[in-house]
N, C-alpha and C positions, 0 to 999 in steps of 0.2 A: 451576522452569524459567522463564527470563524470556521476554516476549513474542520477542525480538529471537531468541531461541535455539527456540522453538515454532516461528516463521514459518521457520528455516532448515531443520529437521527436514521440517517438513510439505510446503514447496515443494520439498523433496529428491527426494520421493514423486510427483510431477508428473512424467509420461511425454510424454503430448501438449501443445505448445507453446500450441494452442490452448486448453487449460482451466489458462492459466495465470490466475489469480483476481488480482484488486486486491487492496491490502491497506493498511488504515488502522492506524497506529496513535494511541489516544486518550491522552493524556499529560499533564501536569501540568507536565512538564520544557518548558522553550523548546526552539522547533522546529529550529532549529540543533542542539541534543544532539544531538538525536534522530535528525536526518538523520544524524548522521557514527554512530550507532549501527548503524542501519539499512543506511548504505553499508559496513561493517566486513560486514553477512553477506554479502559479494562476491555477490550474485545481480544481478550485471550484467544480467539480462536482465529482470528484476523493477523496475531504479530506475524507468522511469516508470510503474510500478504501486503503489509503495510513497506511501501519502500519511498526511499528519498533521492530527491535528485535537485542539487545546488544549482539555484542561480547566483551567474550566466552558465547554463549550458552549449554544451554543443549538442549539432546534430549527431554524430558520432555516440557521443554518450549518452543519449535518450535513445538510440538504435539498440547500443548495447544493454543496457535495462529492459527494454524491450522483449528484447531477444532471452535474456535472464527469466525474464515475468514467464514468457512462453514455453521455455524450460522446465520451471519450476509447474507448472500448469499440466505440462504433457507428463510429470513424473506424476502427480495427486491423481490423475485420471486412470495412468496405469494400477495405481496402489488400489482406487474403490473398486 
């Protein structure tokens, strides 16, 4: 099963809007593929949770996505 096809099954399973989870994928492909990969599993309500992060990474920049994700998380909570 590929990532693209795991993240569709599992977010299938999600009831409450609120524990919809971030979701990185880590990849090797240029980040262009992989967006139009990612927008193919139509979870329109997922694109600004869906994020990418190129292998080889650093620690640095898995910190900062991180950090981004938690960001973006503490804004959605303030909004509901």
């Amino acid at each position: 099963m590929s990532g693209e096809e795991f993240v569709k099954q599992w977010t299938g399973r999600i009831q409450n809007p609120l524990n919809k989870p971030d979701i990185i994928f880590c990849s090797a492909l240029q980040e262009g593929a992989l967006r139009v990969s990612a927008a193919q599993l139509a979870l329109a309500d997922y694109r600004d949770r869906i994020h990418f992060l190129p292998k080889p990474f650093r620690l640095d920049e898995f910190e900062r996505l991180i950090h981004k994700i938690d960001t973006l998380r503490d804004e959605r909570v303030k909004a509901a």
